[in-house]
Every structure is written in C-alpha cells, then in structure tokens.
N, C-alpha and C positions, 0 to 999 in steps of 0.2 A: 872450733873445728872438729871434725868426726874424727874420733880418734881410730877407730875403725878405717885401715887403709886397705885394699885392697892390690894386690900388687901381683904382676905377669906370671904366670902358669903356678899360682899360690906360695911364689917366693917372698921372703920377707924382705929382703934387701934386693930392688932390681939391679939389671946391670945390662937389659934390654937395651940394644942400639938396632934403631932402625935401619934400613936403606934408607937414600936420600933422593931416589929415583921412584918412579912414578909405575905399576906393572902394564906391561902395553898387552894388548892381543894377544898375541904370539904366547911368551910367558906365560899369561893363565891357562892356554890349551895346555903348550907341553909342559911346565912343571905342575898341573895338577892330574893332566887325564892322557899321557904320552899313547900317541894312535896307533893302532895295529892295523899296518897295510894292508893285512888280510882283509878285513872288516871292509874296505873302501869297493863298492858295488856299482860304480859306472859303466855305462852303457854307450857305443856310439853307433846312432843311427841315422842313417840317412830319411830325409821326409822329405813329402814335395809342400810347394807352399803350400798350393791347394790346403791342406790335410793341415797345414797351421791354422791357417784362416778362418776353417770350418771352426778349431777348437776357437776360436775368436768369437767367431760369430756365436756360439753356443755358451757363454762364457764360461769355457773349461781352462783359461790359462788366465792366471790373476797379472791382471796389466800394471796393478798396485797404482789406479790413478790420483791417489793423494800424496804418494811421494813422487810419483813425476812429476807432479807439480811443484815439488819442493826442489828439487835437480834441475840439473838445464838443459832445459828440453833444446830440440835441435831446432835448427831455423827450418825455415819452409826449401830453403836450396839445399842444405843437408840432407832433406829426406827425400826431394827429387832427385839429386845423386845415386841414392840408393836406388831408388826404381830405375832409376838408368842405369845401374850396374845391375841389377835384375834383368833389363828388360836385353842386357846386350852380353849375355848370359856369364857376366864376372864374378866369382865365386868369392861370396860373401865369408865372413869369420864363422866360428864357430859358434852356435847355440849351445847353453847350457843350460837347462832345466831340473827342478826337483820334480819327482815324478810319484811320492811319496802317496799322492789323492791321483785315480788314474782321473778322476772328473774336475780336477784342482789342479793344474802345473802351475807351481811357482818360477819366476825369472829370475835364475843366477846370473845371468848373465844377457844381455841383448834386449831388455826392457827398450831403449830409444829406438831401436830398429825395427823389435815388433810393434812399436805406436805409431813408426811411419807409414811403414804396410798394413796396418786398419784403419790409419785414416784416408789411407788411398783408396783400398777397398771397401771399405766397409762404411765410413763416415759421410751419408748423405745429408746429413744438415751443411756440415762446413767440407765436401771435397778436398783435396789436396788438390791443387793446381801445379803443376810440371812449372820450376823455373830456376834457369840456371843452368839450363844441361851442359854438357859437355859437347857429346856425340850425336845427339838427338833433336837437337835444338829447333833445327829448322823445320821439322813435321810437329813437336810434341808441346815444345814451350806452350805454356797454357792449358795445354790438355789435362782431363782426368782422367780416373781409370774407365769411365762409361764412352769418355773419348775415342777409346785405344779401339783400333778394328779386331774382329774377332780372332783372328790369329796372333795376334800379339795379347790380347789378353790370356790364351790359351798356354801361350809359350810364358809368360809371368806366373799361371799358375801351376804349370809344369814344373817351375822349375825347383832345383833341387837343395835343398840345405842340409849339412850336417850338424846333427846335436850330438850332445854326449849328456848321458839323461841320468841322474842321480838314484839311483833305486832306493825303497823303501829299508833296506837291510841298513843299509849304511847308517852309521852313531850321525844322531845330532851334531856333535861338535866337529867331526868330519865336513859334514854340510857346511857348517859356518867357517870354515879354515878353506872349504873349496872358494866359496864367495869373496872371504877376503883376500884370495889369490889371482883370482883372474879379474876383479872390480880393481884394479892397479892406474888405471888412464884418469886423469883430472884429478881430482882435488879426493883422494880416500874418505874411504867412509871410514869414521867411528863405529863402534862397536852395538852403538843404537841402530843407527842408521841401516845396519845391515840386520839388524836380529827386524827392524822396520820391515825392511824389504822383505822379509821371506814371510811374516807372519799374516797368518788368514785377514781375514776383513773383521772380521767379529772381535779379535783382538787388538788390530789396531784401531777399532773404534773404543774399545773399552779405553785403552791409555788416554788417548784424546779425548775422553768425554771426564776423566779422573783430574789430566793437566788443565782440566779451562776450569778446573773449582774456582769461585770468586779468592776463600780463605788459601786455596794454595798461592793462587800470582799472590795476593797481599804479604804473603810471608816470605816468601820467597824472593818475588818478584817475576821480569820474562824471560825463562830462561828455555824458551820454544827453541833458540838460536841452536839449529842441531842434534833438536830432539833431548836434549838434556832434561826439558821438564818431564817426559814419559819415563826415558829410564829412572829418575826419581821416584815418578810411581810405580815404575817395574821392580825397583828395592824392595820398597815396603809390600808390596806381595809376594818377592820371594820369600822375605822372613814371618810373612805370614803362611804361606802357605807347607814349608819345609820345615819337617824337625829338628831341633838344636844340631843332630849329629852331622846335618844333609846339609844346615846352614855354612858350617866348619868345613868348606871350601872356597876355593878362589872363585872372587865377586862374576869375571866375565863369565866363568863358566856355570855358574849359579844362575846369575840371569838367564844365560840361553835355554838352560832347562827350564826355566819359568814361565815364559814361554809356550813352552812346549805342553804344561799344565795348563796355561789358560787356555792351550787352541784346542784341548778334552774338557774344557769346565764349561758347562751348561747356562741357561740366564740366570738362574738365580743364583748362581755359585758367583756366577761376575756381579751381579747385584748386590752381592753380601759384601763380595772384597768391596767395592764402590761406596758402600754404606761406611763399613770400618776404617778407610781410608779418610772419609769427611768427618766420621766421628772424629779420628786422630787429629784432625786440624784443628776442628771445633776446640779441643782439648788444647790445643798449643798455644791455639790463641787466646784462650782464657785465663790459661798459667802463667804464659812468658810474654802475652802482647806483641807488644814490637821489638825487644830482645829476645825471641825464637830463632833458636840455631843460630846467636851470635858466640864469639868464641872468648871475646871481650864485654862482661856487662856491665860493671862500673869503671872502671878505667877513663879520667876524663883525657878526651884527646883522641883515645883510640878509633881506627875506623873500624865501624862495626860492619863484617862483612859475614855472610849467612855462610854456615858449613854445612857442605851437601852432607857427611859426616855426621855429628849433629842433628842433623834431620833426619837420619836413618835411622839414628838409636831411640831418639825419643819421640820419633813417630810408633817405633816398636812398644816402648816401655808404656808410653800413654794407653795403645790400645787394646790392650793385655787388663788397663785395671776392670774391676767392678767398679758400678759407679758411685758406691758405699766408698771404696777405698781411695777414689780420683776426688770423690767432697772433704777428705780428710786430705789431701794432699793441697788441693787450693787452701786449707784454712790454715796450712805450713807452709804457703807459697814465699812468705819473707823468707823463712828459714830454710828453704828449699834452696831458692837464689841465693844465697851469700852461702852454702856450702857448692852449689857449683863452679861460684864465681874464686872460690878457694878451690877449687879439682883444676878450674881452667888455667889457673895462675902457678902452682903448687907443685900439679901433679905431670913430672914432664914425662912419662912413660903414657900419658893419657894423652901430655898434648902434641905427642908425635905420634900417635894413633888416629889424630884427627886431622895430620897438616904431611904426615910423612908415609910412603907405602899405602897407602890407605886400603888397597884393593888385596895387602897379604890378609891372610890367614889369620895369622897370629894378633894383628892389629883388629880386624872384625872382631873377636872374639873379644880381646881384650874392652874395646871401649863399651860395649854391651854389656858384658860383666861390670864395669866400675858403675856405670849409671844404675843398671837394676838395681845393684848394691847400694846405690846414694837412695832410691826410691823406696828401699829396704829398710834402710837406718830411719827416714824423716817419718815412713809409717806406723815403725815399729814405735816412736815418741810420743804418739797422738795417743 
C-alpha cells in the first residue's frame, strides 16, 4: 500500500464529514455567487406578433428544435387553442426572452407557444390545421392560417404580446435562476436541461457530437436519459478549460460558465476539446477496460456501477499526461489497480467525496488531489 496518504486540506489525521444530502440548483447559485438585485436588467415590452414572426421567419429567435423534440411538445388541439385565444383576442402569458445577441433571442420561457404560431404561420410543408376549437368551431375547424380571410389574419398579427426581455448586462447566473423560475409547470428541468435550452446551436451540437463517441456509451453506457451524457462532457471541459483556482467552485455554477466559454470558442478551439476528450476515453479504456469509473474492482459479488465522479477525475488526470508518461503508466497498470482498489476500499474521506456532496467544493477538490497524487506515486516508481 502507498504509504504516502494524502488527506483533506493537507491534515494528517481527517475528521472530514460530509453532508449526506445531494447540492441542488438553488444552493450552488446562492452559497457560491449570492446575486445583486441591482445587477438583474429586465425589460418589459410590449410586441406585436407580427414583429415575433418576422424574427421567426429571419431565424433571429433560437426555437432550440432539438430539445423540443426531447420535451412534449403540445398536441395539434393545444396549439389550435392558442390561435383561438389569439384570434379572439385573450391575452396570452408572458414571454420571456434573453436578448443578450439582438440577432439571436433565446427562449426562457414560451418555446411550445412560439412553435405553435410558426407552425401556423410560417410552416407550409405541414400547416397547422384549426381542431378543437372552442369558440370558433363552426367557421375555422380545419382551417389554416392561408384559410383565415384577410382581416382576421391582420387582427392575429396585430395582436399584441408582452415580454420581459433579459438584457445583456445581467450575470449569467441571474439568467439561469430567471429560467429555472418561471420553467416551474410539468416535470422541472435539471440543471443540463436548462443550461440545453439557452445554449447557441454551435454548442449544443458540440456536446452531442462529444456524447455519441462509440468509447464514451461503452464505458459508460446510455445515459442520454436527460441529458446526463452532455453534462458529463460538459465537466471534462470545464476542468479543461478553467484554472485550478476557477475550478475551486461549486460544480452547477462552474458548468454554467462553461458554457458561456464554449459559445466564445471558435471551431478549432471546439475541435481540440473534442479531440482531448476522445483521447481521454481512448486512454480509459486501455488502462481500466471494463472497470473504468467502477467504485468496486475486485470485490467478488459487488455491483460494479460506473461513478460519474470517477469519470471526472480520471478523465482529468489521463488527459493532462504526455504520452511518454501515460506508456509508463500502462506498464504499472497492475500496480496502478490494486493501489486504487486500496484508495476505493480504505480511504473513506475519498469514498464519500465520490458517493456523498459530490457537487461541494471541498469534495471536487479533494478527490482530484488523491488521484493526481496516486498518478504521482505509480510514476514517480517507474
């Protein structure tokens, strides 16, 4: 066994107790980045449709149609409702938009409302077809918008909506605390799902093109279920892309600036993380096989189940070697494993940094530090 221990904030004797609670949303805004109301820069303005539409038609408002297709989208009578409450002039909720790109509005809020009014309008391959109305029934049912005689089309696009429009001054994490406030109806989003929703195109094609790696589902497996496999590779970019000091905060609010880095990173800056990130698998998989990020490796009996945890640190630690120093590491790969499989079993301030709190501070820090440190000791032998 390494006799070399490493132990929380460079004590010799821990006495580290975790929480036994999980940090939710809430918790990583205000106990790491508590908001100044000043700072919050919304706007509420009235618009006519019209002047939505157009930004429709022009594609200046991101409809985000790969997560409406992951969400549930409304039925075809849902969104004839709506045009029937437009067309009989009942005053819709509020819109919420980021307004951050004046040629880019992201949807905080009323994404299924604005995909019924462009497919009403705007959508001539497949029309919306009027069904179910209420009020209107007996002139409209079946009708589309090229149906409606010209004064009712005029009064639909007259009519009037209020937004309340997020200016560009306003903090990131404001943004993402407005979202997760007024996204309260059906089934909440997680904390991906919303950093999803607001993020440019160019970003969320990168996660998505990072989660379908063959060697990520193999070591992992699917864990698309919610977007889990993206934020996965939204970790290993943040700790790539953030200095030790910028890493030494709390995980939600770390991601969300990450974020915010890739929707200023260029192609080849997303090309490089994309490369590093598959180098790192390559590397997992050729070290640990099929015990990669288990928490149990020789233990008979035990179920071996993969630690998102686990995958964070030694996706870090892999991609950090030269490849001089990752050939001396495989030719210690026995002696690698059974000092892990002693950290997993042994070292309980390590193994409630990987099963408990996971998302504090103190625990990031900590499981990163024991590992670099195990990678330290097996290299230093060779």
């Amino acid at each position: 066994m390494l006799k070399e221990r490493l132990m929380p904030n460079g004590r010799k004797d821990s006495c580290y107790l975790a929480q036994e609670d999980e940090m939710s949303y809430w918790d990583g805004v205000s106990d790491s980045s508590p908001f100044n109301s000043s700072e919050i820069d919304v706007a509420s303005v009235t618009l006519s449709l019209d002047s939505v539409i157009e930004r429709m038609q022009c594609d200046e408002i991101d409809l985000n149609t790969d997560f409406q297709r992951r969400a549930e989208i409304w039925t075809v009578v849902q969104m004839s409702r709506l045009i029937e409450s437009i067309l009989i002039q009942l005053p819709l909720p509020v819109f919420y938009f980021d307004v951050s790109s004046e040629y880019n509005w992201q949807i905080i809020d009323g994404l299924q409302r604005l995909n019924a009014i462009k497919r009403f309008v705007l959508d001539k391959e497949r029309p919306l077809k009027l069904k179910g109305l209420e009020f209107l029934s007996a002139e409209l049912n079946g009708a589309t918008y090229d149906d409606l005689p010209r004064p009712m089309q005029r009064r639909f696009r007259e009519f009037q909506i209020i937004t309340h429009q997020v200016r560009p001054s306003t903090p990131l994490n404001i943004k993402y605390s407005i979202f997760m406030r007024v996204n309260t109806g059906g089934t909440p989003l997680n904390s991906q799902e919303i950093r999803h929703a607001l993020a440019p195109t160019h970003v969320r094609e990168f996660l998505a093109r990072c989660s379908e790696y063959p060697d990520f589902i193999e070591l992992m497996g699917d864990r698309s279920r919610r977007m889990k496999d993206q934020e996965l590779v939204l970790r290993f970019v943040a700790y790539e892309i953030f200095n030790s000091r910028e890493t030494a905060r709390n995980l939600v609010v770390l991601l969300n600036e990450a974020v915010e880095r890739l929707r200023r990173a260029d192609r080849d800056e997303l090309d490089r993380l994309a490369r590093l990130f598959a180098l790192s698998l390559e590397r997992s998989k050729a070290l640990f096989g099929s015990e990669a990020f288990v928490k149990h490796l020789f233990q008979e009996g035990s179920k071996k189940r993969k630690s998102v945890a686990l995958f964070e640190v030694w996706m870090r630690q892999l991609s950090k070697l030269s490849e001089s120093d990752f050939s001396k590491l495989c030719a210690k790969r026995d002696r690698l494993l059974h000092e892990l499989d002693e950290t997993l079993t042994d070292n309980q301030d390590f193994i409630r940094s990987l099963s408990t709190n996971t998302q504090a501070i103190q625990n990031i820090e900590y499981r990163h530090a024991v590992t670099h440190h195990l990678v330290k000791i097996i290299l230093r032998e060779t």
